[in-house]
C-alpha positions in Angstrom: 129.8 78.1 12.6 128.1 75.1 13.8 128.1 71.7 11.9 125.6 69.0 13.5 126.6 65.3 12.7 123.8 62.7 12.8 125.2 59.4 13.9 122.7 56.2 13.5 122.8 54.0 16.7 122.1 50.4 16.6 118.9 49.3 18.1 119.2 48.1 22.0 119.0 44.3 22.2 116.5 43.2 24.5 115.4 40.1 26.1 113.8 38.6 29.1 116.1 37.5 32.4 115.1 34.7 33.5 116.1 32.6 36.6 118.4 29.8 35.6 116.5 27.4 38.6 113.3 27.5 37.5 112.8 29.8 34.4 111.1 32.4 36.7 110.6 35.8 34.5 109.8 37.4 37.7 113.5 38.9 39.0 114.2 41.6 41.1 117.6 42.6 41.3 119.0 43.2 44.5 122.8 43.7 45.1 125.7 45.3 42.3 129.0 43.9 43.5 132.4 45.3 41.7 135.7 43.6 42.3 139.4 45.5 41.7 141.4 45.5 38.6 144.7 43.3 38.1 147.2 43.7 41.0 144.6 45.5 43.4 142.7 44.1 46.0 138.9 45.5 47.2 135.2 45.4 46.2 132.3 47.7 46.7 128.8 46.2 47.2 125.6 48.1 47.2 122.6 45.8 48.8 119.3 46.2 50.9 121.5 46.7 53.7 123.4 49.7 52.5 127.3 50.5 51.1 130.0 48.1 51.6 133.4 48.7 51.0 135.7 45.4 51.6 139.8 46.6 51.0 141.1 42.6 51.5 139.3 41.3 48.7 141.6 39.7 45.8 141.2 40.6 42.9 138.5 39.2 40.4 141.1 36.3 38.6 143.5 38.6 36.9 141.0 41.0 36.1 137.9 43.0 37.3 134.2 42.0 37.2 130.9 43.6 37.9 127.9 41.3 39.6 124.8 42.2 40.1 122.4 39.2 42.0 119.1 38.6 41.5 115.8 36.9 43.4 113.2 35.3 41.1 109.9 35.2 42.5 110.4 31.7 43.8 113.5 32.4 46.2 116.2 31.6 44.1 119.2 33.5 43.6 121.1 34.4 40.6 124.0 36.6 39.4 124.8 38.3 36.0 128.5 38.6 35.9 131.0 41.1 33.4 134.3 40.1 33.6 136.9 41.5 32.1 140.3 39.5 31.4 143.1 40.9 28.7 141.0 43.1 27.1 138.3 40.6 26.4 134.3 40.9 28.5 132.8 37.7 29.4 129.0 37.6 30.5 128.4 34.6 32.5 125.0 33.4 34.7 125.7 32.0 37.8 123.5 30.1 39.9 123.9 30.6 43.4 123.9 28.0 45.7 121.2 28.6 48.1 117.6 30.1 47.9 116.2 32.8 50.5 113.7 31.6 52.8 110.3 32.6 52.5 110.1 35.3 55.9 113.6 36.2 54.6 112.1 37.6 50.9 109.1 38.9 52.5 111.6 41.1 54.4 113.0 42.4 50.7 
């Protein structure tokens, strides 16, 4: 006997991403960064230049976070970071603090 539950999921919510610079809606995403839990050190980064696992790298303030940069159409860069810290998930935008030079984004 087989009994089939139907569970209602909430509607994904959606919205544009937008470079905090300029307001560019033109991102590309283009490295995913995870930092170790409490009391561990390390980070894996994926990026345009392949896998990168880095073992000395402290941990992400008493927690763990997930990054993941972006390049608006202008050059800028930007990260969307999760961070997790007693239990509780932060999403912060961070602006980063230089932009990529035009032959340099042609490259990407």
């Amino acid at each position: 006997m087989h009994i089939a539950i139907s569970l209602a999921a909430p509607a994904p919510r959606r919205g544009r991403l937008t470079c905090p610079v300029c307001g560019d809606a033109h991102v590309t995403p283009t490295a995913l960064a995870s930092t170790s839990l409490l009391g561990q050190r390390g980070e894996v980064r994926v990026d345009q230049d392949g896998l990168h696992l880095d073992p000395a790298v402290p941990s992400a303030e008493a927690g763990s976070a997930i990054a993941i940069t972006f390049r608006c159409g202008a050059g800028h860069l930007f990260g969307l970071r999760l961070r997790t810290i007693y239990e509780s998930t932060t999403a912060e935008m961070i602006a980063l603090p230089f932009a990529i030079a035009a032959e340099e984004a042609e490259r990407n």
